[in-house]
N, C-alpha and C positions, 0 to 999 in steps of 0.2 A: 616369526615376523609375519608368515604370511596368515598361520592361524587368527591372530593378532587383527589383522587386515579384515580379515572374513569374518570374523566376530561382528566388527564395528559396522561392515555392511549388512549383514543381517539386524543387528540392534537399529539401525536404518531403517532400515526397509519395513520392520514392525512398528517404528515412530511411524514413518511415512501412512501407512496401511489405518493407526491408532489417530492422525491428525484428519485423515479425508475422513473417518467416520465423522467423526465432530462434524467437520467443512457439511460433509453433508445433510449433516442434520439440520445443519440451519438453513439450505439450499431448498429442503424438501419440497418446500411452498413454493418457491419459486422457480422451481426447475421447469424447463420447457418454455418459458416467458421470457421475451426481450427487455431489457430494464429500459426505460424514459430516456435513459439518455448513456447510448447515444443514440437508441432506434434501432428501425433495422437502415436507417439512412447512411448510418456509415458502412454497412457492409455492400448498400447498391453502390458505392462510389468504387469497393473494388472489382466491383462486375461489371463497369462502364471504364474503372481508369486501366484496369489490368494491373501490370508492376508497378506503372509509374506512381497508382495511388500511395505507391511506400513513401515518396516524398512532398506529398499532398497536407497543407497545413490542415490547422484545425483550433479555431480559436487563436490564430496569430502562430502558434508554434507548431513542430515536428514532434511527432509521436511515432517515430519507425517501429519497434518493436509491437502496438496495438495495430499498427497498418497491417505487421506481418501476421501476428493471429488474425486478424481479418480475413486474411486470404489463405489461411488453411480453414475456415470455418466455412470458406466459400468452396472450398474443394467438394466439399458434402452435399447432398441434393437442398435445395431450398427449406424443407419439412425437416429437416435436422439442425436448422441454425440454430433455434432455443434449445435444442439438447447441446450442442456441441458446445455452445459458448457455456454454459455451466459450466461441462465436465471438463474447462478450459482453464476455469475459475478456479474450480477443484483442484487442478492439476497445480494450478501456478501456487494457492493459499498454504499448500502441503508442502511445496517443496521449499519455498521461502519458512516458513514453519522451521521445517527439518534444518535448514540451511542456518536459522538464528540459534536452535537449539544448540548444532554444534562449535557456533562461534564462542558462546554463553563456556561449553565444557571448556574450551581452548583455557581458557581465566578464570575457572574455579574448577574443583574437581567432582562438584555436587550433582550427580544427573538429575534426581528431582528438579533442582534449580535448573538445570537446559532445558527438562523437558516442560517446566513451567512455561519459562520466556518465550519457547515455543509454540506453547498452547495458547499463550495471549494472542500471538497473530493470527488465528484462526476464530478467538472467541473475542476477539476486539467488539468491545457493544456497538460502538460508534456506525460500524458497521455495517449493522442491520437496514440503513436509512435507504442506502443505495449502494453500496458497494458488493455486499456479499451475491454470488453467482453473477458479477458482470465483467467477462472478462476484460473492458476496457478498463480497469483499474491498474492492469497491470505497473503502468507509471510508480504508482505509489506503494507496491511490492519491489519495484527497481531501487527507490529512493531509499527505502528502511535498507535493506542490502548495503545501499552505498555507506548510506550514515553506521550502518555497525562497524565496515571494514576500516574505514578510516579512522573510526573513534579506537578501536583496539590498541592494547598497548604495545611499546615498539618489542616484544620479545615474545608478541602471541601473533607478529601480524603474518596476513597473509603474503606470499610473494608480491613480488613491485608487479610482475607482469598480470596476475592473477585479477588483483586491487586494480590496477589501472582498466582492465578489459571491463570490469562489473561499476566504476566509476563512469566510464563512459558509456556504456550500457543503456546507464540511466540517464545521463547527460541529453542522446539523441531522444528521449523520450519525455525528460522534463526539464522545466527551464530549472528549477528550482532545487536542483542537482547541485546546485552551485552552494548552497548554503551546507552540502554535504562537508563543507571544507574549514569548516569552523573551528577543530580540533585545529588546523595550519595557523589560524588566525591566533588562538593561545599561546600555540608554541614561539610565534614571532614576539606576543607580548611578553615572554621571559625568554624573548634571545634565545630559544633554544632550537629555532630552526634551522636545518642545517640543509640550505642549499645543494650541497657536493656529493648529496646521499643520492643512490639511485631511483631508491624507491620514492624517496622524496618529486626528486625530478619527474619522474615519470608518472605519478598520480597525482601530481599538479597540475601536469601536461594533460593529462585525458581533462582535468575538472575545464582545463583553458580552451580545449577544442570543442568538448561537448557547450560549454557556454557561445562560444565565435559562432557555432552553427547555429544555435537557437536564435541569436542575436540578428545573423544574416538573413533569416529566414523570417522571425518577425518583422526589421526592417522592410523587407520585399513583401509583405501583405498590407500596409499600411494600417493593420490593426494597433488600437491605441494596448496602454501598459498592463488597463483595467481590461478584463475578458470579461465582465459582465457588467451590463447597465446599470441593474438594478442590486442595487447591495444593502444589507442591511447592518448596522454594526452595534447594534443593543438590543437585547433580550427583549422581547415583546410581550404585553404582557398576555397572559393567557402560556406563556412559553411553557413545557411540561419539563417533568424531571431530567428527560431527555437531555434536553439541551441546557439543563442548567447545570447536570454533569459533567458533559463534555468542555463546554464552555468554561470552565470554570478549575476542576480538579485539576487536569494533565498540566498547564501551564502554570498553576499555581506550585505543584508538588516539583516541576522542574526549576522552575525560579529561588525554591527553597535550597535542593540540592547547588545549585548554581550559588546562590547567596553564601551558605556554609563554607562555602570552598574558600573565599577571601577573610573572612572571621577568622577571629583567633583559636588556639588550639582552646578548646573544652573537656575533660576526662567523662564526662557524661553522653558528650555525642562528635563521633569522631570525625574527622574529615573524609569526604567520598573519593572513591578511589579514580587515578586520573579515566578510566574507561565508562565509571557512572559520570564523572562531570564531562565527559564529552557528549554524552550520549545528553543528558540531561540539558546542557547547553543548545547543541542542536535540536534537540525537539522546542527548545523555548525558542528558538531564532527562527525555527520554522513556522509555528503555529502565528508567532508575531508578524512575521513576512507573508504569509498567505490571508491572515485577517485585512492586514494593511490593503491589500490588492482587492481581496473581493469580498470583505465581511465577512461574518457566520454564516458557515455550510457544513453539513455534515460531514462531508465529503474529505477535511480539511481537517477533522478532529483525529483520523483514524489513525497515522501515523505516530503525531505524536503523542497519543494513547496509548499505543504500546510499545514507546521508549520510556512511560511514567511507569508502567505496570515494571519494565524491566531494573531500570535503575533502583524503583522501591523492593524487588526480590531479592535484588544484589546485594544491596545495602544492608537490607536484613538482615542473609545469612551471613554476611563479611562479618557486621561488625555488632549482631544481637548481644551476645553477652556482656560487649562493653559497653552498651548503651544504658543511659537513664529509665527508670522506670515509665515518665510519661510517655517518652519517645520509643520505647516498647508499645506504650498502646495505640499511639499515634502512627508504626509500620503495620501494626496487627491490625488496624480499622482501618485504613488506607487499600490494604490486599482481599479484606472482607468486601468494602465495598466494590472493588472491581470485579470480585466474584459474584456476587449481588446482582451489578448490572449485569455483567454476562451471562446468566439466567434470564434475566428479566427481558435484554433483548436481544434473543439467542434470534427467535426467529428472525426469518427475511418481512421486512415491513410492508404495509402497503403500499409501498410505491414502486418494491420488487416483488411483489408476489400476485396485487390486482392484476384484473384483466385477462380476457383468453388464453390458454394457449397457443401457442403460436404453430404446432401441428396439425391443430385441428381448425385454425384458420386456412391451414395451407390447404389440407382435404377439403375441406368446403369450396374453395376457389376452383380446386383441379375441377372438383365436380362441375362446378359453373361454367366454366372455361370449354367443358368436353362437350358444354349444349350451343352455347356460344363463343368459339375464341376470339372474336373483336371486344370483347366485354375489357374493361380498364375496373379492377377486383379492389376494393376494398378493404385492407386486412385491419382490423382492431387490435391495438395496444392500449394499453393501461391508460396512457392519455395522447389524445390522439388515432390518427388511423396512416396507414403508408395504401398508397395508390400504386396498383402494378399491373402492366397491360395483359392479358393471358401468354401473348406468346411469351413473353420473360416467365413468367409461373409455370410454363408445359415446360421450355426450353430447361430451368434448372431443376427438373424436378426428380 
């Protein structure tokens, strides 16, 4: 047992070791660089608010868990913020990786297949746009989390206590946590929910509290439902492959999965198993729920991008042999092309990779600062610039 034990930690930890390569390769460019958003503005809020920042909204809601890497990135001297929030990104993209991989083996026995579904959340194209090395993403690594643990079937899941802690995890960090519940919602429409369960109760209860708090919390800012003004909700034209991809594929390929499910039996193309139609459901309820709110964003694709990549691997190897022959080429050209993109937009884009360094802005200030410290220092970012008086630049540095 215990050999057993150490086997699977080691096979770990080589995943683990095998997925930051990847992570990093896409980072390369923009390692050292603050991403646009959120700046280095969210991390002055933790060096003026202290702890309190942890309960500091943002766009109308609570984001504790991005508050709390904020303030270990703040522990570091100022000239390490753009390396550390990378190697943050790093840390978080690998072990959610690791962490989907092993949920994947829980329901099938294939490790190519865990380590695939694995590798998608590292090499999600969607990504490239803004999200890869910005550790304030992290929300959206809490939410795939949630949506796998709940969608799993009732003989693979994980503890009630386990499930409810990584449910609400993601709860205090995004509002949209709540749509992680949509597996509860099937099962109520075939009757088959079973209130009296423990695990039931109590990871309904985390989705109830993590929801009550975002609620309270947006009430108490007076921000409206929309977080952004300006939205757009149709492809523009000039729009590149990029986004006609993204836009386009993941909800279409979940809709499909989803639509199968209620059809009649076929001997040509079987029905999905309850863990892809969950998964598949909730990436469609998500992408539909987040467009509704604030139109097309990259930002908004990446999720459920790689619930489409997962459910189409699954599917696959489930149920290849007894498929139809189109629908052979139609999984085999589906997995091609996500491979395709993930190539094509491996690296970090320009809107993470433009722009100075952020170390070498910081040397350049100390220098400035050390002829004049009344000077109020300049720093450049990719778009825009942050103002910062010298003593704050000498004091953290």
């Amino acid at each position: 047992m215990m050999k057993s034990k150490s086997v699977l930690i080691i096979q770990g930890i080589v995943l683990y070791i095998a997925y930051s390569m990847i992570g990093f390769g896409r980072i390369r460019n923009s390692f050292d660089r603050l991403p646009v958003d959120p700046g280095y503005e969210f991390f002055e809020d933790t060096y003026r608010h202290g702890i309190s920042a942890l309960v500091k909204t943002e766009g109308g809601y609570l984001d504790i868990p991005r508050r709390v890497l904020a303030e270990i990135v703040t522990l570091f001297p100022i000239r390490q913020t753009g390396n550390v929030g990378s190697m943050i990104w790093l840390i978080m993209v690998s072990a959610t990786a690791v962490f989907v991989a092993a949920m994947v083996k829980r329901i099938h026995p294939s490790k190519v297949l865990a380590m695939a579904c694995g590798a998608c959340v590292v090499l999600a194209p969607s990504a490239s746009e803004s999200q890869i090395g910005n550790q304030s993403v992290v929300k959206w690594f809490l939410i795939l989390i949630a949506i796998v643990v709940v969608s799993l079937p009732e003989e693979h899941q994980l503890s009630a206590r386990m499930t409810a802690l990584l449910v609400l995890l993601s709860g205090v960090s995004n509002p949209m946590t709540v749509l992680a519940a949509v597996p509860f919602g099937v099962l109520l429409l075939r009757r088959k929910l079973e209130l009296n369960d423990l695990w039931t109760r109590l990871v309904l209860g985390s989705f109830i509290i993590g929801f009550v708090v975002q609620l309270i919390s947006w009430k108490t800012t007076g921000v409206g439902v929309q977080k952004y003004e300006t939205r757009t909700y149709a492809l523009w034209p000039g729009a590149g492959a990029f986004w006609y991809y993204n836009f386009i594929i993941p909800p279409l390929t979940c809709a499909a999965f989803v639509l199968r499910s209620v059809l009649p039996e076929w001997s040509w193309c079987p029905k999905p198993s309850r863990f892809v139609l969950n998964l598949s459901l909730t990436g469609l309820v998500l992408f539909l729920a987040t467009y509704g709110l604030s139109g097309i964003a990259d930002r908004y694709f990446v999720v459920p991008q790689i619930l489409t990549f997962i459910v189409v691997a699954i599917y696959t190897v489930q149920h290849f042999e007894g498929t139809g022959f189109l629908l052979r080429v139609a999984l085999a050209v589906s997995i091609a092309v996500f491979c395709r993109a993930s190539v094509k937009w491996y690296d970090a884009g320009w809107f993470l990779a433009d722009g100075p360094k952020w170390s070498e802005q910081v040397d350049l200030a100390r220098a400035n600062c050390e002829v004049d410290s009344k000077l109020v220092i300049k720093l450049e970012q990719a778009l825009g610039t942050t103002d910062l008086p010298c003593s704050a630049i000498l004091s953290r540095s």
